[in-house]
KOLTOR-677317 format. One record per residue: residue in one letter; x, y, z of N, C-alpha, C in turn. Coordinates in Angstrom, 1 decimal, padded with zeros to 4 digits, m for minus. Example, Ala and Ser with C-alpha at 12.3 -4.5 7.8 and 13.67 -1.06 7.14 Angstrom:
! KOLTOR-677317
("a"; (013.2; m005.7; 007.8); (012.3; m004.5; 007.8); (013.2; m003.3; 007.8)),
("s"; (012.8; m002.2; 007.1); (013.7; m001.1; 007.1); (012.9; 000.0; 007.9)),
! end
This chain:
! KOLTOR-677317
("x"; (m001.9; m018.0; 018.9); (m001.3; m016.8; 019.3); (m001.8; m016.3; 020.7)),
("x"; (m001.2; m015.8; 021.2); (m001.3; m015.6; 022.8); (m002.1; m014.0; 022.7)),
("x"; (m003.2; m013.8; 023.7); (m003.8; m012.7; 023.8); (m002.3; m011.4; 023.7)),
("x"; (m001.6; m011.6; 024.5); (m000.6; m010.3; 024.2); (m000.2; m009.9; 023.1)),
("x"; (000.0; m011.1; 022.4); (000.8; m010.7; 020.9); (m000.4; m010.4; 019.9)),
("x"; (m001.4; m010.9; 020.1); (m002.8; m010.3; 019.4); (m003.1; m008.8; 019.6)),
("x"; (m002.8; m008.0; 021.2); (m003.0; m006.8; 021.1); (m001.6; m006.4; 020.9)),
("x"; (m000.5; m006.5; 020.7); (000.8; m005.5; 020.0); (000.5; m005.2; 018.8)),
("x"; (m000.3; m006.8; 017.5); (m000.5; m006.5; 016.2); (m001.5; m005.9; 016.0)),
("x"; (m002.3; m005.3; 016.5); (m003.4; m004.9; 016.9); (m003.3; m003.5; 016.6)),
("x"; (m002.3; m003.2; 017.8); (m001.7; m002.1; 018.1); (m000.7; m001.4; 016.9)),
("x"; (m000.4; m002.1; 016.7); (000.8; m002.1; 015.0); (m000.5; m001.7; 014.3)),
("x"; (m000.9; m002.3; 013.9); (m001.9; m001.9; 012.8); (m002.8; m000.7; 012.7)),
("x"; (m002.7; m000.6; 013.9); (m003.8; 001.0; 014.4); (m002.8; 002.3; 014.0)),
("x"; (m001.6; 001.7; 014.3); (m000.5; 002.9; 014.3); (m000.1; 003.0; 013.0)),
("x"; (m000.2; 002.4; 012.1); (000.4; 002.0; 010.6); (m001.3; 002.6; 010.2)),
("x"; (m002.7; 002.5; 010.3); (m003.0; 003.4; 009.4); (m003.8; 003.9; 009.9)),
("x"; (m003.6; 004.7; 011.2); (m004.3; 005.7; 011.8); (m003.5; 007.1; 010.8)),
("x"; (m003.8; 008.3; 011.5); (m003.8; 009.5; 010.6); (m002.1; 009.9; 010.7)),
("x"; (m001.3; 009.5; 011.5); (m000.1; 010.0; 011.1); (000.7; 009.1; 010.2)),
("x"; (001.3; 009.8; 009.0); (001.6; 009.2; 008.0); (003.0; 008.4; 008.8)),
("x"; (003.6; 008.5; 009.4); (005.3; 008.6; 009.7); (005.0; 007.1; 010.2)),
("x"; (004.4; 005.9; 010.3); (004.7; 004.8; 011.5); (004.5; 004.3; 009.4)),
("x"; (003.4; 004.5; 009.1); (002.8; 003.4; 007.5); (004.3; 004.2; 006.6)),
("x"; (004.8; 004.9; 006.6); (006.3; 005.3; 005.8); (007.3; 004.3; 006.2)),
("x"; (007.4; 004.4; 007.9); (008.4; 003.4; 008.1); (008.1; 001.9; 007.5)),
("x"; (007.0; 001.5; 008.0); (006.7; 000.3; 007.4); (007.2; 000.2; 006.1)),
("x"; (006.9; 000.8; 005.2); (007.0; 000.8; 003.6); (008.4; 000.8; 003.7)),
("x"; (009.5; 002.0; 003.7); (011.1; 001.8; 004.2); (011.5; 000.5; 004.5)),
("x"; (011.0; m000.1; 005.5); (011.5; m001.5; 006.0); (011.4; m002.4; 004.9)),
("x"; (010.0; m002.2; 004.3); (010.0; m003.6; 003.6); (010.8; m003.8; 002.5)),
("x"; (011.5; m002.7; 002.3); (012.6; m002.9; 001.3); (013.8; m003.3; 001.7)),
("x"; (014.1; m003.9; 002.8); (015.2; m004.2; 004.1); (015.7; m005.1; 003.2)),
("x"; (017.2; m005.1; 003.4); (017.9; m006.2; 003.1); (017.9; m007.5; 004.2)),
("x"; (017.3; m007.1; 005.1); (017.3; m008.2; 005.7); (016.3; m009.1; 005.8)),
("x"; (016.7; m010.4; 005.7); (015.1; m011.5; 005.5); (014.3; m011.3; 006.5)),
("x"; (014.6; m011.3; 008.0); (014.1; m011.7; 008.7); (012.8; m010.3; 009.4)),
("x"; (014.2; m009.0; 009.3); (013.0; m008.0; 009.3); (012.3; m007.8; 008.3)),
("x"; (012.3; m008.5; 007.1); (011.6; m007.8; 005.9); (010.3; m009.1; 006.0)),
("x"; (010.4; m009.9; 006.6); (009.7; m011.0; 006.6); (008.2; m010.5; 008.1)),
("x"; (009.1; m009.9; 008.5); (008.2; m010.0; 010.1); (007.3; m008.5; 009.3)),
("x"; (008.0; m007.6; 008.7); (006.7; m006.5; 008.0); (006.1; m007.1; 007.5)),
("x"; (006.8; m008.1; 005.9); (005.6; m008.7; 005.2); (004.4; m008.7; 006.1)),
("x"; (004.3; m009.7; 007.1); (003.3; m010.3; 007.7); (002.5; m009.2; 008.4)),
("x"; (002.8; m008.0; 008.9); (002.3; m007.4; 009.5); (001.9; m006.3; 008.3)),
("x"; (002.0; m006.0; 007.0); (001.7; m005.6; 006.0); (000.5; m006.2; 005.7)),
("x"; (000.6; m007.8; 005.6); (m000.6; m008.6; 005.1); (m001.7; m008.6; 006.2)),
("x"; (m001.6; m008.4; 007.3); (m002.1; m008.3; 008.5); (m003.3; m006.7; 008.3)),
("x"; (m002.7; m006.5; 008.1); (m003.4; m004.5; 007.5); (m004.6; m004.1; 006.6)),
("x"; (m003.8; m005.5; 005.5); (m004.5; m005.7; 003.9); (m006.0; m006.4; 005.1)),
("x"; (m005.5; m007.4; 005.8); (m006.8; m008.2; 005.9); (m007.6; m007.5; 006.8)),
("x"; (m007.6; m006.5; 007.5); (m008.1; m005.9; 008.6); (m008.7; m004.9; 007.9)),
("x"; (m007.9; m003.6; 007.6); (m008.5; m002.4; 006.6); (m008.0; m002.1; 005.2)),
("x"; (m008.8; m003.3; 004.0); (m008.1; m002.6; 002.7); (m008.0; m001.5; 002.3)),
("x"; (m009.2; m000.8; 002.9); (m009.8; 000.5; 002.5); (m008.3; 001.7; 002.8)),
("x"; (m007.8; 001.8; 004.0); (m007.6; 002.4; 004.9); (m005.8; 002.1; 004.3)),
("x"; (m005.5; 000.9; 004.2); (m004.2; 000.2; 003.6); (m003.8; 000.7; 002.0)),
("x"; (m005.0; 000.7; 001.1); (m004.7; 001.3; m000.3); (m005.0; 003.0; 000.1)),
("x"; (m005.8; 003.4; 000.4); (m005.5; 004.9; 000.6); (m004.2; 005.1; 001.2)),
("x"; (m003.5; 004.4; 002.3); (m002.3; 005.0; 002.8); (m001.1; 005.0; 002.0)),
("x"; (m001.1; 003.9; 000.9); (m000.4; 003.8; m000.3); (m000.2; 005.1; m001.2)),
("x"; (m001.5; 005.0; m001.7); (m001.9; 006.1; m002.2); (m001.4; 007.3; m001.6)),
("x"; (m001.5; 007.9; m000.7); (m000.9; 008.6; 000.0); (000.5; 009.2; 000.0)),
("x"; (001.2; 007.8; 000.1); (002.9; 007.8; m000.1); (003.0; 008.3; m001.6)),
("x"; (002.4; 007.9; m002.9); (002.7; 008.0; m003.8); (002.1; 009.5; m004.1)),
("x"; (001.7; 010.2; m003.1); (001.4; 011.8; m003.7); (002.2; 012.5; m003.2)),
("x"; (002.6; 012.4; m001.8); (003.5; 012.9; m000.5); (005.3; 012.7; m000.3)),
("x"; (005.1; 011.5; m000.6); (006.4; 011.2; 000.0); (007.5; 011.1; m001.3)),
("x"; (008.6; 012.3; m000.5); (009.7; 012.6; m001.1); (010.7; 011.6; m001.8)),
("x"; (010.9; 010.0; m000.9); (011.9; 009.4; m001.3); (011.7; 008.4; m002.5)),
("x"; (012.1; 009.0; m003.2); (011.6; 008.2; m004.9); (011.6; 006.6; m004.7)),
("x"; (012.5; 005.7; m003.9); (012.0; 004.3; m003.2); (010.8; 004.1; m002.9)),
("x"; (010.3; 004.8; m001.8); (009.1; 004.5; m001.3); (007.9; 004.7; m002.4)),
("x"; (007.7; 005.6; m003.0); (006.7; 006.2; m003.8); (006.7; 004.8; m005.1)),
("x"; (008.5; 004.3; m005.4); (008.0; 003.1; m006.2); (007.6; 001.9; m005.4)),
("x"; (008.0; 001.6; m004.6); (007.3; 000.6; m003.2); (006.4; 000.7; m003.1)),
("x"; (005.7; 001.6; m003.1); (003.7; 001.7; m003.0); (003.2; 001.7; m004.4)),
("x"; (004.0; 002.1; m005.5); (003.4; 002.0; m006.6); (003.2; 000.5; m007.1)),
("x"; (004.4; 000.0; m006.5); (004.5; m002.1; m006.9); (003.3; m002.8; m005.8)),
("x"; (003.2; m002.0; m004.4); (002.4; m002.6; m003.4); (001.0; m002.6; m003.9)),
("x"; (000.6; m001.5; m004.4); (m001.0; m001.3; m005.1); (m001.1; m001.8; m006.1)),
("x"; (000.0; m002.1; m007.0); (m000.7; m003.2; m007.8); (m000.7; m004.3; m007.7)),
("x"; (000.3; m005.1; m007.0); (000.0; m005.8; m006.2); (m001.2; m006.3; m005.5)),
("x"; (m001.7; m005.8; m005.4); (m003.2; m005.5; m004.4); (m004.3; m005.8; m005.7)),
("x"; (m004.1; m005.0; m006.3); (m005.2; m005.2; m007.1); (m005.2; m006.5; m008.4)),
("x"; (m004.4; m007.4; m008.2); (m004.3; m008.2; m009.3); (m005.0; m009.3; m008.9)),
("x"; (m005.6; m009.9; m009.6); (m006.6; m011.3; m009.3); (m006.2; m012.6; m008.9)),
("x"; (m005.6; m012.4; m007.6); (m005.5; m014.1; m006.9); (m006.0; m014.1; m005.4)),
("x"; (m005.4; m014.8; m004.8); (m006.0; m014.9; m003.8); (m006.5; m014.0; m002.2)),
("x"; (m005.4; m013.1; m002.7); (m005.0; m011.5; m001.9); (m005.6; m010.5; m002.8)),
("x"; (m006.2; m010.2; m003.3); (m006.6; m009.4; m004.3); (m007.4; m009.1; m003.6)),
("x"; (m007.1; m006.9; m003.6); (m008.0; m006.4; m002.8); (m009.2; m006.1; m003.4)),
("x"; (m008.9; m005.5; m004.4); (m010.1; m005.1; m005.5); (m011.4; m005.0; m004.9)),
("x"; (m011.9; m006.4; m005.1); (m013.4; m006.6; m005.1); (m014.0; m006.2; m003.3)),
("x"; (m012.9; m006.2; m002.4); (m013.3; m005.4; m001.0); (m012.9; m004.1; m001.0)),
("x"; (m012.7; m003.6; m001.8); (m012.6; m002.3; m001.7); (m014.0; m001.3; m002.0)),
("x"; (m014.3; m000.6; m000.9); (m015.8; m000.1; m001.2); (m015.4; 000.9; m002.2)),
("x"; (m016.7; 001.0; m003.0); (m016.9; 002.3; m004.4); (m016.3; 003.5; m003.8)),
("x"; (m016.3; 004.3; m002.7); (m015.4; 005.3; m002.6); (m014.2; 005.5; m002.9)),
("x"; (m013.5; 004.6; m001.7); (m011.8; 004.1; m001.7); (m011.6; 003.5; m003.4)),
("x"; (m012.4; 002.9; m004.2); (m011.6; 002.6; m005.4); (m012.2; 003.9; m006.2)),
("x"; (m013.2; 004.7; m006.1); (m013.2; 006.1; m006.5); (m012.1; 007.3; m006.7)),
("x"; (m011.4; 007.0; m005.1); (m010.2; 008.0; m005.0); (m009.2; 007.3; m005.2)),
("x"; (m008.7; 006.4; m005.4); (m007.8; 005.5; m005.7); (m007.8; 005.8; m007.4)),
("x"; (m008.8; 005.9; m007.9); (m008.3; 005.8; m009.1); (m007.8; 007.3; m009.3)),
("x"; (m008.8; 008.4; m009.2); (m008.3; 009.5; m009.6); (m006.9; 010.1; m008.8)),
("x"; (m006.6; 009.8; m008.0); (m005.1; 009.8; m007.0); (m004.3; 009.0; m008.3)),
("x"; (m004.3; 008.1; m008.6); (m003.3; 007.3; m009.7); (m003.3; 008.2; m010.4)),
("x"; (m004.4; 008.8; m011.4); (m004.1; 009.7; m012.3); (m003.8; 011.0; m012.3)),
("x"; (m003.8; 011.7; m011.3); (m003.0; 012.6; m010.9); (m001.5; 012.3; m010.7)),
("x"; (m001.4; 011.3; m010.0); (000.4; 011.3; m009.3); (000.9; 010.5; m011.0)),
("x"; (000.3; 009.8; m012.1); (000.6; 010.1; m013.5); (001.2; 011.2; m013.8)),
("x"; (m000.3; 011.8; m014.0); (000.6; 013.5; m014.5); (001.2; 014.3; m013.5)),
("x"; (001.5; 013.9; m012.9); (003.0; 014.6; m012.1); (004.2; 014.0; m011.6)),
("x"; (004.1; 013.0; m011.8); (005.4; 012.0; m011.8); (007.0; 012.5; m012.5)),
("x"; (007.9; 013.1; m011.7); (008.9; 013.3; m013.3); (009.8; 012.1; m013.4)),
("x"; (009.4; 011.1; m012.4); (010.7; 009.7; m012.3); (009.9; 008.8; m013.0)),
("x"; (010.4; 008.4; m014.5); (009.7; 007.9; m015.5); (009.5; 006.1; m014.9)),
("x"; (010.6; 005.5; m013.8); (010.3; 004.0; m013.7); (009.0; 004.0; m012.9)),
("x"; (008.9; 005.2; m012.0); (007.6; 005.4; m011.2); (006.2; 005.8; m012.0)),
("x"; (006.7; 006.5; m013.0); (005.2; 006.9; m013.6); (005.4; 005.5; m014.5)),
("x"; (005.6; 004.3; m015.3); (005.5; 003.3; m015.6); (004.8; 002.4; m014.7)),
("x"; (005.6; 002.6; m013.5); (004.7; 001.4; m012.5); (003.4; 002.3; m011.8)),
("x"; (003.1; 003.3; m011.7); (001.7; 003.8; m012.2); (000.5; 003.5; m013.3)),
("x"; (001.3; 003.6; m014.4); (000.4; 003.4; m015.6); (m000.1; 001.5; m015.7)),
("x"; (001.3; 001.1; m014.8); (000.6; m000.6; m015.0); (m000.5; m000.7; m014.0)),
("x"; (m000.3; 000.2; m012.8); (m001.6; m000.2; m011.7); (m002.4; 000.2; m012.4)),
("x"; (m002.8; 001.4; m012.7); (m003.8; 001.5; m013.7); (m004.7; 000.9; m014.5)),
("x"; (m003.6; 000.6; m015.4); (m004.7; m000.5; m016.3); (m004.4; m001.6; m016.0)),
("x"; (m003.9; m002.1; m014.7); (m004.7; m003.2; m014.1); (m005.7; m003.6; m013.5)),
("x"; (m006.1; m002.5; m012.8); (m007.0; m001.7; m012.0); (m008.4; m001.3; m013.3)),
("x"; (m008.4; m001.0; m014.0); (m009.2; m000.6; m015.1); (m009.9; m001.9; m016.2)),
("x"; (m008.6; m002.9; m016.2); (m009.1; m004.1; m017.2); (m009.8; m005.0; m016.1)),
("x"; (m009.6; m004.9; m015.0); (m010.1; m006.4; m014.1); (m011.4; m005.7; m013.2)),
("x"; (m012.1; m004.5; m013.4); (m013.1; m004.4; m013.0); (m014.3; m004.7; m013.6)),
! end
């Protein structure tokens, strides 16, 4: 890959989980795209994030699932974190420092008990005790 395109994803990635929520929202929106080719070019720059800052990548999840209004996205991060946390070869888990999986967990169990969209408080309860049985 050519030094340029090393600093645009670079630059993508800084903007996706630096402090304004609105660039890691779009990203999450997109990845639900019907279309292959944009939903393919997030994937990668999704996975690109995971490898750079898990820490930073599951808090911003996290995040959406306290904050954000559009009941898609909030189940989109609920499927992405656990995702994240399941045991293969992308499994964030074990790089996640003791803080970030500290507030990670209690952030799950809050956006539990406040959930009133029962397919979203389900795909909560599964990160959970996925997150709880594989530690």
């Amino acid at each position: 890959m050519d030094p340029e395109s090393t600093q645009l994803q670079q630059a993508l990635i800084a903007s996706f989980l630096g402090p304004d929520p609105e660039p890691f929202e779009t990203l999450i929106s997109h990845l639900m795209s019907s279309s292959n080719e944009r939903r393919s070019h997030l994937e990668l720059l999704f996975n690109l994030c995971k490898q750079s800052d898990p820490n930073s990548l599951s808090l911003k999840l996290a995040q959406i699932l306290q904050f954000s209004p559009p009941l898609e996205a909030r189940a989109t991060a609920a499927i992405l974190l656990r995702k994240q946390r399941t045991r293969d070869d992308s499994c964030l888990l074990p790089r996640l420092n003791a803080s970030t999986q500290s507030s990670l967990k209690s952030i799950l169990l809050r956006c539990i008990q406040r959930e009133d969209a029962k397919t979203i408080s389900k795909k909560l309860c599964d990160t959970v005790a996925i997150g709880y049985f594989l530690q």
